[in-house]
N, CA, C and O of each residue as an XYZ file, in Angstrom:
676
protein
N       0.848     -1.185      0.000
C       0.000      0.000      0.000
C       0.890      1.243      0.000
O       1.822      1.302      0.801
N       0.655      2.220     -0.841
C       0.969      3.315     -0.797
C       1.344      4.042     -0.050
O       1.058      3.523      1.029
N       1.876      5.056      0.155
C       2.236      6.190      1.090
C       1.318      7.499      0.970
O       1.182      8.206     -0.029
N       0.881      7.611      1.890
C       0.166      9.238      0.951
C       0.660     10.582      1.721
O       0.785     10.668      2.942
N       0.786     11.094      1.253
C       1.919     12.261      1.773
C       0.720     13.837      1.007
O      -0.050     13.821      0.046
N       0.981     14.657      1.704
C       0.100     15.840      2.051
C       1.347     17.073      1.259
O       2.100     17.717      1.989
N       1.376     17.214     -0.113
C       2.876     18.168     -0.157
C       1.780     19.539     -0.947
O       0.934     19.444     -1.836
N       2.248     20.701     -0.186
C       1.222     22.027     -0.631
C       0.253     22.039     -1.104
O       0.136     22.638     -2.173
N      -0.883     21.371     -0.501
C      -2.166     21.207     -0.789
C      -2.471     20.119     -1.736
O      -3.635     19.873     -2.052
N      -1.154     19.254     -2.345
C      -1.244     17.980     -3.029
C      -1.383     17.101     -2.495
O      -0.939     16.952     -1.356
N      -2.435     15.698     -3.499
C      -2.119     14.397     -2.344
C      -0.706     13.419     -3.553
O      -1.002     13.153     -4.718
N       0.442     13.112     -3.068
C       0.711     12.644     -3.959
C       0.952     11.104     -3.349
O       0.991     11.295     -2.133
N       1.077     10.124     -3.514
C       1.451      8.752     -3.164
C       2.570      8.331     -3.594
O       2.919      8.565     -4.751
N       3.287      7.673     -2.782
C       4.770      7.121     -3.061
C       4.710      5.945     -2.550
O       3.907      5.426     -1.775
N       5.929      5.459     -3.220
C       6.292      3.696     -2.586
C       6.264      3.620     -1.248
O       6.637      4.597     -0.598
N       5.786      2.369     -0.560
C       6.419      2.462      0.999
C       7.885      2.140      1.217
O       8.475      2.250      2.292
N       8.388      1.740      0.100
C      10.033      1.928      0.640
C      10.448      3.129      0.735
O      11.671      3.095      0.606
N      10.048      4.297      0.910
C      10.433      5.673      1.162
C      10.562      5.562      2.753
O      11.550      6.100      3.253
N       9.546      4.838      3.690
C       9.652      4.410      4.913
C      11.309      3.777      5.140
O      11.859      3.773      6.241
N      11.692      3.467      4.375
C      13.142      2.848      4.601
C      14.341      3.819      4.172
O      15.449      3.721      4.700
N      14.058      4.733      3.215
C      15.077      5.695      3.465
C      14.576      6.978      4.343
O      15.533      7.548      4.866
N      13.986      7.255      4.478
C      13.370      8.656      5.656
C      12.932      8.167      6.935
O      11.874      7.650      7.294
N      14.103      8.482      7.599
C      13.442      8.303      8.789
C      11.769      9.097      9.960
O      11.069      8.669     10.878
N      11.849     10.262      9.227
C      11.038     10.878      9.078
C       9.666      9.725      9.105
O       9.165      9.404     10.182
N       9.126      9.138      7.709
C       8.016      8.484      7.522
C       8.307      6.954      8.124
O       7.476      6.046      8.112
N       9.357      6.881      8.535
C       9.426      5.465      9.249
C       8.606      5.675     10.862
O       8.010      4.749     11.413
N       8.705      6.797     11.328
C       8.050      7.614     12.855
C       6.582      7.521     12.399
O       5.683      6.788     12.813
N       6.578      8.662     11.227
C       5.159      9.046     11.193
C       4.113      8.212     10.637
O       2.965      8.231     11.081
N       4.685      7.100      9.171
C       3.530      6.340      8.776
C       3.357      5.174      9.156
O       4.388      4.501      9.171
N       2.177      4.531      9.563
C       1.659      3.129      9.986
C       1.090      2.192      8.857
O       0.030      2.262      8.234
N       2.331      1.119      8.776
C       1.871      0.687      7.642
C       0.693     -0.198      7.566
O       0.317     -0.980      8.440
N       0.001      0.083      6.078
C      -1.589     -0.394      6.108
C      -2.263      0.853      6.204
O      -3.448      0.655      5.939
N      -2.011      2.231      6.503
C      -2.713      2.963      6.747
C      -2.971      3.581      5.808
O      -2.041      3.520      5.004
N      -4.243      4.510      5.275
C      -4.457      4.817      4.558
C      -5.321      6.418      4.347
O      -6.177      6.930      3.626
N      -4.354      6.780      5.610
C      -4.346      8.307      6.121
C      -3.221      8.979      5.488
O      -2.177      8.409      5.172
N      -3.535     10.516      5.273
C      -2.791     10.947      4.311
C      -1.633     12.182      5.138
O      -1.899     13.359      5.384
N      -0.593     11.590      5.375
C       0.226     12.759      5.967
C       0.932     14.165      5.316
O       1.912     14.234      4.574
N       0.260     15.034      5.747
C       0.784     16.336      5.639
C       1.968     16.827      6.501
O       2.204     16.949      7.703
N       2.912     17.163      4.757
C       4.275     17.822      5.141
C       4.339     19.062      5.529
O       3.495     19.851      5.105
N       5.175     19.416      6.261
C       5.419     21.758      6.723
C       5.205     21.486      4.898
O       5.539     20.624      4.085
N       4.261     23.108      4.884
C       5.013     23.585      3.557
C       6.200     24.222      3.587
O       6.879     24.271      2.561
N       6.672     24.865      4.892
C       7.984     25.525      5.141
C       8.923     24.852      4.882
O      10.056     25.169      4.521
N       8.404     23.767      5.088
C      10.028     22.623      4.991
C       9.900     21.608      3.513
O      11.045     21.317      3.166
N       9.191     21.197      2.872
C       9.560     20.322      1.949
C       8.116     21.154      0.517
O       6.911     21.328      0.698
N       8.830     21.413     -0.548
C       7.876     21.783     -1.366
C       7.610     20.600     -2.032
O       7.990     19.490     -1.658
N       6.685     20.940     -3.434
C       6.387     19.642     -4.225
C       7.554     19.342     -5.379
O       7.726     18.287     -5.990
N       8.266     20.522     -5.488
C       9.442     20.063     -6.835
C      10.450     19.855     -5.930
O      11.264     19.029     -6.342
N      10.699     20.318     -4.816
C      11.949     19.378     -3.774
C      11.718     18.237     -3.825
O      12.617     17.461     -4.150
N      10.141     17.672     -3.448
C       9.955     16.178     -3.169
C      10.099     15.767     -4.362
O      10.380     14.579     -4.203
N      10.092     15.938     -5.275
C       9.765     15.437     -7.140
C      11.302     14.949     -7.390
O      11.601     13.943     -8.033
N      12.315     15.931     -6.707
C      13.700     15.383     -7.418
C      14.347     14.287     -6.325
O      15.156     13.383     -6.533
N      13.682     14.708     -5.069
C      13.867     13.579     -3.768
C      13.563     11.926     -4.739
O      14.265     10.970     -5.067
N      12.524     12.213     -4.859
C      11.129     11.249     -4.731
C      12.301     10.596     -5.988
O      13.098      9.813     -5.471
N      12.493     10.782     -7.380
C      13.547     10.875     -8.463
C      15.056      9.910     -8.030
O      15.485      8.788     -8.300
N      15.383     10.757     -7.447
C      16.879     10.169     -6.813
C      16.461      9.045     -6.242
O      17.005      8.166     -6.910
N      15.703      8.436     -5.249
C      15.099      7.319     -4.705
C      14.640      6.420     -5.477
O      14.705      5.229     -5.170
N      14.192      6.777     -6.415
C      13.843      5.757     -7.292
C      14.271      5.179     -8.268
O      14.021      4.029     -8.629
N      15.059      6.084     -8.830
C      16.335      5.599     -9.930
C      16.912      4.885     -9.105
O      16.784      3.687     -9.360
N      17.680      5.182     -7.940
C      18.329      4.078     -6.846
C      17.524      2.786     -6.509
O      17.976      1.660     -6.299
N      16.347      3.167     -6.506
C      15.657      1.812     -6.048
C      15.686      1.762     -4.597
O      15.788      0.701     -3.980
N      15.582      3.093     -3.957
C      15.359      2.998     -2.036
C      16.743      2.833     -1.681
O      16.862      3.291     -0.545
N      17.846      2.401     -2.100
C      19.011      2.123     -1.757
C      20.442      2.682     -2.070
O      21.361      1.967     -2.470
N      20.542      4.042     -1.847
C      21.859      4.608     -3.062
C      22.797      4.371     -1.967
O      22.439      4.203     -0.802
N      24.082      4.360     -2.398
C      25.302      4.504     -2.361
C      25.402      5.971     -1.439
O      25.111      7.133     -1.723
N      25.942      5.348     -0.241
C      26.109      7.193      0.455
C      27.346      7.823     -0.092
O      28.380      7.307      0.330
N      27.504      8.887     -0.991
C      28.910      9.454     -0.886
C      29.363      9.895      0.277
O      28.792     10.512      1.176
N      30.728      9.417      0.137
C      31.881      9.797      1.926
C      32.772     11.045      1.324
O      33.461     11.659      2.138
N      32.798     11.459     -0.070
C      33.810     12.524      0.135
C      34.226     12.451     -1.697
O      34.201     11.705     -2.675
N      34.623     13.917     -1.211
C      34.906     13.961     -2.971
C      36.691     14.015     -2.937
O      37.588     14.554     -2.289
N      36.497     12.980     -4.208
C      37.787     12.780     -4.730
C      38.652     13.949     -5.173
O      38.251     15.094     -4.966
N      39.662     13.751     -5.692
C      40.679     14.545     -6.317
C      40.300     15.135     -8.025
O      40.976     15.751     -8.849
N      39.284     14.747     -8.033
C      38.639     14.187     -9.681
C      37.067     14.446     -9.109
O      36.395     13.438     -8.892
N      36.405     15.910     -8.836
C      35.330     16.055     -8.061
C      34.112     15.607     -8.915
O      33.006     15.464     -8.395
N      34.275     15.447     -9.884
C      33.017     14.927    -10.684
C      33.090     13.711    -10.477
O      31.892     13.452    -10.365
N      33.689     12.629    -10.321
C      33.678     11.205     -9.717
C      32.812     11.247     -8.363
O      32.247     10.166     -8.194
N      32.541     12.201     -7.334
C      32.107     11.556     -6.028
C      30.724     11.451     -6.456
O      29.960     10.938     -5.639
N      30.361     11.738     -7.297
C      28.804     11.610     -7.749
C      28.394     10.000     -8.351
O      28.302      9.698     -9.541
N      28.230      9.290     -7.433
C      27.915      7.630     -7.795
C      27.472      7.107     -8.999
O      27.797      5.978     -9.366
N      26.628      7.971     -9.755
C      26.605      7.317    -11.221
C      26.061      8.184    -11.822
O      25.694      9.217    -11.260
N      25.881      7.946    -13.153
C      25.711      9.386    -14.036
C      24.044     10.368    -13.470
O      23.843     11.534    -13.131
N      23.462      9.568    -13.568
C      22.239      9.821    -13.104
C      22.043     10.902    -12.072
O      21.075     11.648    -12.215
N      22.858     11.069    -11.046
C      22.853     11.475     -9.723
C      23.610     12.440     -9.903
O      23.367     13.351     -9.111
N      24.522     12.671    -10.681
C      25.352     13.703    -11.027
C      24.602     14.588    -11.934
O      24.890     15.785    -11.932
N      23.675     14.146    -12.708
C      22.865     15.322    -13.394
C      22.052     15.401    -12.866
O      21.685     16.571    -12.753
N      21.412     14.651    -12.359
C      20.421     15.135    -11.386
C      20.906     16.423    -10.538
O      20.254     17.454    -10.698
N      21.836     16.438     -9.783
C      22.274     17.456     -8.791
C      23.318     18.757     -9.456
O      23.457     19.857     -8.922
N      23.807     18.427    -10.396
C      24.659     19.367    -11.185
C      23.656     20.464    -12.124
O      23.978     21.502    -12.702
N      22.291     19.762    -12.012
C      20.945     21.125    -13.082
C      21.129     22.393    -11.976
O      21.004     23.574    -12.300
N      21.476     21.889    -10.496
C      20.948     22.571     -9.205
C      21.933     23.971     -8.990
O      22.882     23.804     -8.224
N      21.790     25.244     -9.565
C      22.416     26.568     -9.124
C      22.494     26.368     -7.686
O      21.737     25.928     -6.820
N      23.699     26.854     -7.733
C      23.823     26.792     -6.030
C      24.264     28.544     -5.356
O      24.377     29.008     -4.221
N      24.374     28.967     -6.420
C      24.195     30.348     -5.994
C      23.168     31.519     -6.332
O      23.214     32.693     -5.964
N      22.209     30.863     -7.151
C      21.171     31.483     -7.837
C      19.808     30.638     -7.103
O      19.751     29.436     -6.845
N      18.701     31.744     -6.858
C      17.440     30.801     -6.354
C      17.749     29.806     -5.194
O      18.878     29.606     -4.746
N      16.719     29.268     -4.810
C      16.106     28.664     -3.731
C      16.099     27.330     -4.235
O      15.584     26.654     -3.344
N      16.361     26.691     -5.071
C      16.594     25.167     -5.230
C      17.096     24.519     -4.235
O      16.344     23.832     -3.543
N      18.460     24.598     -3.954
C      19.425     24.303     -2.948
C      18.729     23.967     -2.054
O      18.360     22.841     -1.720
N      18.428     25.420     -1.431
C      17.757     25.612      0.188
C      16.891     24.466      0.363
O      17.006     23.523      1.146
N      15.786     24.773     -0.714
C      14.842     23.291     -0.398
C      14.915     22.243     -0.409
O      14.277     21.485      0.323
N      16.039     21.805     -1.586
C      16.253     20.549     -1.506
C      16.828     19.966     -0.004
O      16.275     19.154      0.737
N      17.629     20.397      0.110
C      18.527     20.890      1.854
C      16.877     20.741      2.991
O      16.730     19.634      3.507
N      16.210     21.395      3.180
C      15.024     21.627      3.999
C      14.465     20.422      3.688
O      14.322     19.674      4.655
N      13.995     19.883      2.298
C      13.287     18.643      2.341
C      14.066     17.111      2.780
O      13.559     16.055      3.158
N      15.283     17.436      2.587
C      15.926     16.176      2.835
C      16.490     15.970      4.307
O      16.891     14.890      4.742
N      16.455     17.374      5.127
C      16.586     17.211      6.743
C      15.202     17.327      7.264
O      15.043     16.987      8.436
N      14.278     17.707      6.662
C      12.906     17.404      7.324
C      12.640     16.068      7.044
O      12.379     15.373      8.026
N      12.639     15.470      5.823
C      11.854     13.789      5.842
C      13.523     12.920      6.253
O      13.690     11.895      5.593
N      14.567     13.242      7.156
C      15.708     12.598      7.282
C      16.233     11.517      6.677
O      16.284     10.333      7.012
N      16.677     12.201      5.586
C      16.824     10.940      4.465
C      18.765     11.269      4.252
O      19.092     12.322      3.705
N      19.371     10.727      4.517
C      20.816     10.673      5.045
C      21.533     10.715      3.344
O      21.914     11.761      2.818
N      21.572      9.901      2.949
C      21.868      9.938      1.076
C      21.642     11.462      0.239
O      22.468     12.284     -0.157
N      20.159     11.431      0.170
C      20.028     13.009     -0.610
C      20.768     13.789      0.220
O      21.545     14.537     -0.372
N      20.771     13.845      1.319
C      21.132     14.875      2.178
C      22.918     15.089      1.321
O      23.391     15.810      0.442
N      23.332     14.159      2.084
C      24.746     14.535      1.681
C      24.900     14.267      0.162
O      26.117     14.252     -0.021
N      24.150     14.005     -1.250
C      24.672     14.208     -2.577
C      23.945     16.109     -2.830
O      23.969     16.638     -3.941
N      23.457     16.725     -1.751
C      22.906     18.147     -1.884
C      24.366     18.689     -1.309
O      25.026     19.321     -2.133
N      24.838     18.548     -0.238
C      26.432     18.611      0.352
C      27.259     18.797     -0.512
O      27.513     19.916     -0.958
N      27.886     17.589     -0.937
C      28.572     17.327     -2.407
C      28.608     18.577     -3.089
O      29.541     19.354     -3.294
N      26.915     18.626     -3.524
C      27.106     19.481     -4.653
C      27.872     21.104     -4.556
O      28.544     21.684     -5.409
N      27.458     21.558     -3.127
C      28.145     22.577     -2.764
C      29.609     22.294     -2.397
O      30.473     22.955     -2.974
N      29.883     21.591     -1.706
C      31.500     21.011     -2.044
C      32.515     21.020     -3.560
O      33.703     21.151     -3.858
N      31.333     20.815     -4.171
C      31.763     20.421     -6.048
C      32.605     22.469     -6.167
O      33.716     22.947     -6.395
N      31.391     22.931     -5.887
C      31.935     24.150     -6.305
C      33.383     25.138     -5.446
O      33.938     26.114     -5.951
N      33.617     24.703     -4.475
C      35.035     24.944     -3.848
C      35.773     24.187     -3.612
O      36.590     24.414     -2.720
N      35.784     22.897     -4.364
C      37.037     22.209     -4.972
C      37.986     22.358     -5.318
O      38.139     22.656     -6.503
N      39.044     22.232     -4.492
C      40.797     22.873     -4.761
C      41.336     21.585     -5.216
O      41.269     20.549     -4.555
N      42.218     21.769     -7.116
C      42.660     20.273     -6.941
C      44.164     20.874     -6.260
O      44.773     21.939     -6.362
N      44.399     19.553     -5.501
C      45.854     19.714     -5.032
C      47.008     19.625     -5.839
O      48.147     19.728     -5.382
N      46.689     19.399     -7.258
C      47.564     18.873     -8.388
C      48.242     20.341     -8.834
O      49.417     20.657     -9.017
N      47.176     20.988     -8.916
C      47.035     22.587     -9.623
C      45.883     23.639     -8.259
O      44.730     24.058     -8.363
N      46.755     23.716     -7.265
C      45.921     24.705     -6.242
C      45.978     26.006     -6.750
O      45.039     26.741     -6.443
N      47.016     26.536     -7.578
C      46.618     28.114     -8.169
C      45.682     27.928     -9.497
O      44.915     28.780     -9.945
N      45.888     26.793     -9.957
C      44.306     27.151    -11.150
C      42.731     27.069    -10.350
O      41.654     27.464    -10.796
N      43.033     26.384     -8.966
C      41.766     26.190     -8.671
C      41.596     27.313     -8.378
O      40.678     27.992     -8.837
N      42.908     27.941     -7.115
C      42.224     29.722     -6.691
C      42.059     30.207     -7.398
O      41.265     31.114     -7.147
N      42.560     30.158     -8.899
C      42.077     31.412    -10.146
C      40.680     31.287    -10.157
O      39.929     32.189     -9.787
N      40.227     29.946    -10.665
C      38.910     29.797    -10.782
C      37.815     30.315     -9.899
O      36.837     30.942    -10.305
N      38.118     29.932     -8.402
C      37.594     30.025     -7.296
C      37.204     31.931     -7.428
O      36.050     32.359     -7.435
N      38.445     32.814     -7.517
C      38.361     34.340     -7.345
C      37.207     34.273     -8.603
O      36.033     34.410     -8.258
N      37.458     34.098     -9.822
C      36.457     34.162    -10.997
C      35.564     34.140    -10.894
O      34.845     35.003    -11.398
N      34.995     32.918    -10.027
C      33.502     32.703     -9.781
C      32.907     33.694     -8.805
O      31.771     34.154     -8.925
N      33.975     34.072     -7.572
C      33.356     35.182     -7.089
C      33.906     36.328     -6.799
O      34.317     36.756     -5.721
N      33.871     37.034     -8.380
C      34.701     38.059     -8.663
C      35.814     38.802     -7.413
O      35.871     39.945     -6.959
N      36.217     38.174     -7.276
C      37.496     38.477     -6.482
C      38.619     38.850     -7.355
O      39.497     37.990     -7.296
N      38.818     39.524     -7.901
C      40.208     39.630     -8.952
C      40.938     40.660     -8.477
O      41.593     41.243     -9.341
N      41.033     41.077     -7.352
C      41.993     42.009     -6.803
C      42.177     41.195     -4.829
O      42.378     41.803     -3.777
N      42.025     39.920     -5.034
C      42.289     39.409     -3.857
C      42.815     38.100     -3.841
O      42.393     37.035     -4.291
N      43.891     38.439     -3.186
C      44.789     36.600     -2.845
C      44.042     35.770     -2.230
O      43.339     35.995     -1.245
N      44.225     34.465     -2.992
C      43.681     33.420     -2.020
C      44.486     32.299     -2.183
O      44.617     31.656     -3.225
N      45.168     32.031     -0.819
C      46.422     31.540     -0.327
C      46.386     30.241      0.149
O      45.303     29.984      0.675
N      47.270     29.230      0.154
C      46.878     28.245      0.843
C      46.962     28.497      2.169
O      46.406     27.700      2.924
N      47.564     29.476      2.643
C      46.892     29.995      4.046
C      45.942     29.853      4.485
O      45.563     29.366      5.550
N      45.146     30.587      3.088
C      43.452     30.905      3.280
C      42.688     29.336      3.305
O      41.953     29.088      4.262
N      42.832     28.582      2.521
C      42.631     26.992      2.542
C      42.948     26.252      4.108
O      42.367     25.300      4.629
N      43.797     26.867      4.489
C      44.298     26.092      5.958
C      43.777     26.704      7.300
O      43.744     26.130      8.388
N      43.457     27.725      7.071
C      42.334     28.766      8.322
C      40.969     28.419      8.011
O      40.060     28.557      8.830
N      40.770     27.868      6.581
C      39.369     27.162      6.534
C      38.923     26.222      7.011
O      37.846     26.030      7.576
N      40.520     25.004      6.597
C      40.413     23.837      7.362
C      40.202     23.576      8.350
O      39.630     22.603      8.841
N      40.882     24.876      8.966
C      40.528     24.884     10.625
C      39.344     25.613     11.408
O      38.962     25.227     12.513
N      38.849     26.600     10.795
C      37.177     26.566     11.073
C      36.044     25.590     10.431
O      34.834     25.579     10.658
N      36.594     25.009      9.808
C      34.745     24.127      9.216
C      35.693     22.824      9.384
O      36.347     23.022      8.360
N      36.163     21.824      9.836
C      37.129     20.844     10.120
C      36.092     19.773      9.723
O      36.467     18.666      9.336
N      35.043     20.035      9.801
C      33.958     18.608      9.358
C      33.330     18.528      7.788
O      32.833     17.540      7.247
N      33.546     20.146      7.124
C      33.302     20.078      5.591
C      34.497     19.295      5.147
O      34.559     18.159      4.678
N      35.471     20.211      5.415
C      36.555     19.736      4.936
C      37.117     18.288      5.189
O      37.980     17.897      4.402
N      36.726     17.469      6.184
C      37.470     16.413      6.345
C      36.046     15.061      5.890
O      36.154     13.860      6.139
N      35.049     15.605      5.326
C      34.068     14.579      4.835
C      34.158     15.048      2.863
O      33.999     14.211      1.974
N      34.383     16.229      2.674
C      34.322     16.716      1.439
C      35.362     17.794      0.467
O      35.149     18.785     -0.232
N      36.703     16.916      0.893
C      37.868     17.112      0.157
C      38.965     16.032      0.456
O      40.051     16.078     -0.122
C-alpha cells in the first residue's frame, strides 16, 4: 500500500520503501494505513519532493552514500544519473538548494542529504595537483580579482569548518 503524503495542498502517493530511506516516515507512517500525511510547507515543497522522490527511485530505495569527494570532483557523484540530477541545481542562484537541503533534513533521508552537500562542495574544490588554477577559478567565480587566495586561506578554513573539509575534500 501506498504512502500518501500531504505536499502544498497535493495528495501525492509514493512507494512504501520511502519508509526505509526517511526516517522521518518510518516515525510518522503506519503501515496499512491509509491516512494521508501532511508535510510543513515551510520545509519540503512539491518540486523538492519530485527530485527527492527521483533520486530514490532511480536508486531503487538504496543509493550509495557518498563519503567525500575525490581529487577528480566529478567522480564523487555515484553514477551518471545522480550527477545530473544534482549538477541542473544553481547553487548560488534561487532557492533550489535551500529546499532541496530543507526537504531532505525534514523527511531525514541521510543519502540526498549529503549528494545536496557534495554538490556545494563540487563548487570549492581545490585540486591539489594545480591549487593556483583552482584559486584562479575560485576568485572568478566570485569576482574576487583584486584578492589573494592563499593556501593559508585553505588552511584557516580547514581549521574553522574541520567537518566540511574532512568529509568533502
Amino acid at each position: 500500500m501506498p504512502i500518501k503524503l500531504n505536499i502544498q495542498g497535493q495528495t501525492v502517493e509514493v512507494d512504501e520503501k520511502f519508509a526505509d530511506v526517511s526516517n522521518f516516515l518510518k516515525e510518522a507512517w503506519q503501515p496499512g494505513s491509509n491516512e494521508e500525511l501532511p508535510l510543513l510547507q515551510s520545509q519540503v515543497t512539491l518540486e523538492a519532493f519530485k527530485t527527492l522522490e527521483e533520486y530514490y527511485k532511480f536508486n531503487n530505495f538504496n543509493p550509495r552514500v557518498i563519503d567525500a569527494i575525490t581529487n577528480e570532483p566529478i567522480t564523487c557523484f555515484l553514477n551518471e544519473h545522480d550527477r545530473e540530477l544534482i549538477m541542473k541545481v544553481d547553487v548560488f542562484n534561487g532557492n533550489q538548494l535551500k529546499e532541496l537541503l530543507e526537504a531532505a533534513k525534514y523527511l531525514q533521508t541521510t543519502a540526498f542529504k549529503k549528494l545536496c552537500l557534495a554538490r556545494i562542495a563540487f563548487e570549492f574544490h581545490v585540486d591539489k595537483q594545480e591549487p593556483n588554477k583552482s584559486f584562479t577559478e575560485l576568485k572568478k567565480k566570485f569576482n574576487l580579482s583584486n584578492t589573494a587566495l592563499t593556501l593559508g586561506d585553505v588552511e584557516r578554513f580547514k581549521q574553522d569548518y574541520p567537518t566540511i573539509v574532512n568529509k568533502y575534500n
